[in-house]
C-alpha positions as CSV (number, residue, x, y, z in Angstrom):
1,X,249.5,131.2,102.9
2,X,248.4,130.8,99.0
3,X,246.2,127.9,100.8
4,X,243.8,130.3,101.9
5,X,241.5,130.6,99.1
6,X,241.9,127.1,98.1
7,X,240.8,126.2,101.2
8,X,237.4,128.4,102.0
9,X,236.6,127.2,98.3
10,X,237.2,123.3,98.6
11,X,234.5,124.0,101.6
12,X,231.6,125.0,98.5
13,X,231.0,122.3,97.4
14,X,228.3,122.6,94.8
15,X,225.8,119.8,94.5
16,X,224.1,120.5,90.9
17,X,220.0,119.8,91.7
18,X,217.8,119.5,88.7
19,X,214.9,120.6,89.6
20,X,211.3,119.0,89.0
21,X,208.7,121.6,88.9
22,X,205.8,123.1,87.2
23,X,205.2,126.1,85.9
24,X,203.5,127.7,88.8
25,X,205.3,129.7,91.1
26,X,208.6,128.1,89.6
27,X,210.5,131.4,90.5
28,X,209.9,130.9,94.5
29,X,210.9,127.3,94.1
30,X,213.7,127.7,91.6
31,X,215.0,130.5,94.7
32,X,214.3,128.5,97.4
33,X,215.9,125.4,96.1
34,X,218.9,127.1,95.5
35,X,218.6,128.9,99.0
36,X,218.5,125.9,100.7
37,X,220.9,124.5,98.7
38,X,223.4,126.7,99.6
39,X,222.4,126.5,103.6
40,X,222.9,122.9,103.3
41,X,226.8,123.6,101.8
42,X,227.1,126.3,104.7
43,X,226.5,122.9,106.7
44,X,223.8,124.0,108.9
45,X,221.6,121.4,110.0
46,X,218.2,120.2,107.7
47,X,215.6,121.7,110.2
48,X,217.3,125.2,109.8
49,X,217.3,127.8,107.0
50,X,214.4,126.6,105.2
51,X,216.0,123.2,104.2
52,X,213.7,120.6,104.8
53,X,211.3,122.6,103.3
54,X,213.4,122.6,99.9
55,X,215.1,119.2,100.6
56,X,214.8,116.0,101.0
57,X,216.7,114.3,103.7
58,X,218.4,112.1,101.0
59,X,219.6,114.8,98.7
60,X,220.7,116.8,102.1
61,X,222.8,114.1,103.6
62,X,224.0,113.2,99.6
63,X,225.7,117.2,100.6
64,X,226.8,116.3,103.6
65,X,228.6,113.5,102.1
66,X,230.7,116.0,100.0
67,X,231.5,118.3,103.1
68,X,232.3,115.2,105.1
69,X,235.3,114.6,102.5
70,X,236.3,118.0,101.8
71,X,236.4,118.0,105.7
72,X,239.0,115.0,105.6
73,X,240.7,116.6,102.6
74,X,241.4,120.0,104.7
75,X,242.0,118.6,108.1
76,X,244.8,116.4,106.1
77,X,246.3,119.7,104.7
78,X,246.3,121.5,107.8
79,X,247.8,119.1,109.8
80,X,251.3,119.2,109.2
81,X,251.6,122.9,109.6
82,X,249.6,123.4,112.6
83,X,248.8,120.3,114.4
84,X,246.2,118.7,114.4
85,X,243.9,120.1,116.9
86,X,244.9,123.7,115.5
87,X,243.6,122.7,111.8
88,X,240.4,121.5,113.3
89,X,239.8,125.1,114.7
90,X,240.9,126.7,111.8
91,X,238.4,124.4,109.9
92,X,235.8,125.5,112.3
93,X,236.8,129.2,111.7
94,X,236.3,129.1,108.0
95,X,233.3,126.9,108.4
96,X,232.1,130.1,110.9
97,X,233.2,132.6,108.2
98,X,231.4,130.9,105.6
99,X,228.0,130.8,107.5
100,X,228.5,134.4,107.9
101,X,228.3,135.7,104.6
102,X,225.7,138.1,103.9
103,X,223.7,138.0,101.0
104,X,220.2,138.1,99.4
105,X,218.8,136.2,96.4
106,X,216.1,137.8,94.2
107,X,214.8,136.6,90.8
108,X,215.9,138.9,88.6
109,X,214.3,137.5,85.5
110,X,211.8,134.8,84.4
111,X,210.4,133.3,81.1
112,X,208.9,130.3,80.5
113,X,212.6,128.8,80.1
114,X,214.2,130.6,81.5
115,X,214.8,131.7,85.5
116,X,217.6,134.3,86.5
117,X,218.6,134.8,90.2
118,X,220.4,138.1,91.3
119,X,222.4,136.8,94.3
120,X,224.0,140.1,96.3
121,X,226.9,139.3,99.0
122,X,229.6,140.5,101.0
123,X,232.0,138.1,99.4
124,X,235.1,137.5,101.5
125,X,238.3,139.5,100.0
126,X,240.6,137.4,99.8
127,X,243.7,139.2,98.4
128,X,243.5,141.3,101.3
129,X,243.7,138.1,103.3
130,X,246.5,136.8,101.9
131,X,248.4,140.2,101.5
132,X,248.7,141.1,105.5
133,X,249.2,136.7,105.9
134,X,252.5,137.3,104.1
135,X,253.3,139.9,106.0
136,X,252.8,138.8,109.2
137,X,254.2,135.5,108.1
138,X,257.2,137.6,107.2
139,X,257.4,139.1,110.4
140,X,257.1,136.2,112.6
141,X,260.0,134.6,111.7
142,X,262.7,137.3,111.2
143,X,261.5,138.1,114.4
144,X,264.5,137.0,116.9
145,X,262.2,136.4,120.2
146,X,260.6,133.0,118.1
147,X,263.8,131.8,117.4
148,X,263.9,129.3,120.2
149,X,260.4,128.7,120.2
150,X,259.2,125.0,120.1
151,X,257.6,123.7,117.3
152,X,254.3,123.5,119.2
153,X,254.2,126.8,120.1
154,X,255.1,128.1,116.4
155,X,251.8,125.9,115.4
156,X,249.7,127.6,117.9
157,X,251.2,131.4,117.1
158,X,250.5,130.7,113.8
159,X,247.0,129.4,114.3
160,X,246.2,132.5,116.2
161,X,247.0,134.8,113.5
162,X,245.0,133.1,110.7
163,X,242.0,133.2,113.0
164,X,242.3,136.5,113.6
165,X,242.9,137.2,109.7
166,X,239.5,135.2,109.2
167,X,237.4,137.0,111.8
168,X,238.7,140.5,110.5
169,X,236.6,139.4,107.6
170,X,237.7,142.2,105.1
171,X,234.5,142.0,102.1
172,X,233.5,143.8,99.3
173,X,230.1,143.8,97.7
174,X,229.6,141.2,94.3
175,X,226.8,140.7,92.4
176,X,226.4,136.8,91.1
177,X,223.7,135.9,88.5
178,X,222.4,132.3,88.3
179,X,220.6,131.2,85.2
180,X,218.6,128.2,85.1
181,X,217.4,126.6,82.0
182,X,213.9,124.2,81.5
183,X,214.7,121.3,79.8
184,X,212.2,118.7,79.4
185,X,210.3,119.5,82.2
186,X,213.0,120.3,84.4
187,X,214.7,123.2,85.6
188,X,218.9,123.0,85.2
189,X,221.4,125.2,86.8
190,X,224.1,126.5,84.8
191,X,227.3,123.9,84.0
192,X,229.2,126.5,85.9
193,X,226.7,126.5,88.6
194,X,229.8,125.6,91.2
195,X,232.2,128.5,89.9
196,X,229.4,130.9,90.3
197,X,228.8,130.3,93.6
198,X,232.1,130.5,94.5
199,X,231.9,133.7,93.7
200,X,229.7,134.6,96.3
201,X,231.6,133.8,99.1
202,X,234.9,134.9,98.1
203,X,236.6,137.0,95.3
């Protein structure tokens, strides 16, 4: 059940874009860059959330490339503990889960080099996930009714309690800041750009 974290995480996948801009309204582009940035990771599609605006179609499908593999990776992972057909909809669950985080981003700060987005979410808590996994996990199989139960059916029990563990979706409130940097001309995300925004989904 430790696989939970590593798994919503290996689905944020962040794809580091340097921005190109000028100095006008840089705050509102630097923002909505890195809004759409993240919609595109949430995998929605690149006529929603503001992407295309934000986007182009290359550096969108360049993300879509990354969540096609991590995709792969999990489905792979799953597999041999639920089935196939169970780890796609538990991929589809945390795909669901991740899509429904709330947040907001403001600009918290601005310079002439410097921009700093306040990003506020409900970040998923994940030791509370893991916690009552165990100890459901715990209680499933000292229970003596599954004893004779078919390997199958074990898969789809088990299934049906991680989903429901997801779409409890126990949060608590983080605040994530996100510093870019202008660099000859060009406005750079922190190196740790893809441990912050972990961050934001899950704690």
């Amino acid at each position: 059940m430790k696989m939970v974290k590593k798994l919503i995480l290996s689905t944020i996948m962040a794809l580091v874009l340097v921005l190109t801009i000028g100095c006008s309204n840089a705050e509102e582009k630097v923002k909505s860059n890195f809004e759409a940035n993240l919609a595109a990771l949430e995998m929605y599609k690149y006529d929603e959330k503001g992407i295309s605006d934000a986007l182009t179609e290359a550096e969108y499908k360049q993300i879509q490339t990354y969540n096609s593999k991590d995709k792969v990776s999990m489905i792979a992972q799953l597999t041999p503990l639920y089935g196939k057909e169970n780890a796609e909809k538990i991929y589809e669950t945390i795909v669901k889960l991740i899509q429904g985080v709330e947040k907001t981003v403001t600009v918290e700060s601005s310079s002439k080099d410097k921009i700093t987005l306040k990003v506020v979410s409900k970040a998923l808590d994940t030791s509370k996930v893991m916690s009552e996994a165990n100890t459901l996990v715990k209680s499933y199989v000292t229970d003596e009714k599954n004893y004779d139960k078919k390997e199958k059916e074990v898969q789809d029990d088990m299934t049906k309690m991680i989903i429901d563990l997801y779409n409890k979706k126990p949060t608590k409130e983080v605040t994530t800041m996100i510093t870019y940097t202008k660099k000859d001309g060009k406005w750079q995300p922190p190196s740790n750009i893809q441990k912050l925004c972990e961050g934001i989904y899950t704690i």
